[in-house]
C-alpha positions in Angstrom: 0.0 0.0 0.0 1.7 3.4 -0.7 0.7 6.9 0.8 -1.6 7.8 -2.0 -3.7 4.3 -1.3 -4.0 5.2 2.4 -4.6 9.3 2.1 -7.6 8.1 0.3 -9.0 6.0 3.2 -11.2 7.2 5.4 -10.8 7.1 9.2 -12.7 4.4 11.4 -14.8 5.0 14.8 -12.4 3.2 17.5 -13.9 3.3 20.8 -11.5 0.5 21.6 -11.8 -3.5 22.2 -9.4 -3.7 19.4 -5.5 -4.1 19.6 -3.0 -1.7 18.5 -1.0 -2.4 15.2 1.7 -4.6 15.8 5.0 -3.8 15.0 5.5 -5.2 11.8 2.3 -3.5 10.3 3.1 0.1 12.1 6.7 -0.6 10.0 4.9 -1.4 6.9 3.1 1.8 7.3 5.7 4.2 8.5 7.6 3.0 5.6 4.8 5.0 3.1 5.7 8.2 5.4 8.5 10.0 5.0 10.2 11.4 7.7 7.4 10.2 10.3 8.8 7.9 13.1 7.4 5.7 15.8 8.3 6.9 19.1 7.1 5.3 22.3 4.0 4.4 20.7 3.4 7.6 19.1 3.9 8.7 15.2 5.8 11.5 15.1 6.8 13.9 12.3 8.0 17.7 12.6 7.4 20.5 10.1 9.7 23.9 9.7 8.1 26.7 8.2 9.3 30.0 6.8 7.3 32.3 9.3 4.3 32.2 11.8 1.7 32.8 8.7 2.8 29.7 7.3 2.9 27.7 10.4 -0.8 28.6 11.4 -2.1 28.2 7.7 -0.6 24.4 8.2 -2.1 24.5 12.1 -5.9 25.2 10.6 -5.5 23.0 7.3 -4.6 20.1 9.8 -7.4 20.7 12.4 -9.8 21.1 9.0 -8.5 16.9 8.4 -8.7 16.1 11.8 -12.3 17.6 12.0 -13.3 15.5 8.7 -11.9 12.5 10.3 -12.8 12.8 14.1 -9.0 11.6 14.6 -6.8 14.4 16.6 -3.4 15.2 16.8 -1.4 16.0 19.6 0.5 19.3 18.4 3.0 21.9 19.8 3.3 24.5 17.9 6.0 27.6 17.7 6.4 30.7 15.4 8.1 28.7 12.6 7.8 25.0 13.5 5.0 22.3 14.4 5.3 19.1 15.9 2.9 16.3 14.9 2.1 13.2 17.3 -0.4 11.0 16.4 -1.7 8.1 18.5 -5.2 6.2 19.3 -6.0 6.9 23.0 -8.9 4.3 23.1 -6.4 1.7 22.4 -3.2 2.8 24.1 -1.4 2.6 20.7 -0.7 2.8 16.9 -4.2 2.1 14.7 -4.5 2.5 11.0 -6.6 6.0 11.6 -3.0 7.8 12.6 -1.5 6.2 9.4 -4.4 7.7 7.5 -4.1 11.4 8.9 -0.3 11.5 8.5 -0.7 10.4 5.1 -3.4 13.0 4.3 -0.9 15.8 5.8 1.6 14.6 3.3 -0.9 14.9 0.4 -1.6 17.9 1.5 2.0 19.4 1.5 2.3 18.1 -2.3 -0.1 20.9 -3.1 
């Protein structure tokens, strides 16, 4: 499955009662996301921006995914940087709904 496939997914209700992706299927997705890493459970990606107009613009398209796809981000933001951390609460881990956000942020820098 490459990026494209999985932007064009939709996310998935999880209110858990579902495990968390093993390892070898968060690798296999990680691998379609470049520069996102797996940290204690989390994906992870930065972004570095020009100024604080271009950070926010990125800040609001992201919360407009999130809002499509009830899936939300942990973010910390600055005047010139954001950093990204994806994760499903409900299971205490990686499910295929952060795959599918950080894949739809990637599509979305293409543009």
């Amino acid at each position: 499955m490459n990026s494209c496939d999985i932007a064009d997914k939709r996310c998935q209700p999880c209110e858990g009662g579902v495990p968390p992706l093993n390892e070898a299927s968060s690798l296999a997705l990680l691998s379609e996301l470049p520069g996102w890493t797996v940290n204690e459970k989390k994906l992870e990606k930065s972004f570095a921006f020009k100024n604080y107009y271009e950070t926010m613009a990125f800040v609001n398209a992201l919360a407009w995914i999130s809002h499509r796809e009830d899936h939300h981000p942990d973010l910390s933001v600055g005047y010139n940087k954001c950093h990204v951390s994806y994760w499903t609460h409900a299971i205490g881990g990686l499910s295929e709904n952060d795959f599918i956000c950080a894949a739809k942020i990637e599509r979305l820098l293409e543009i």
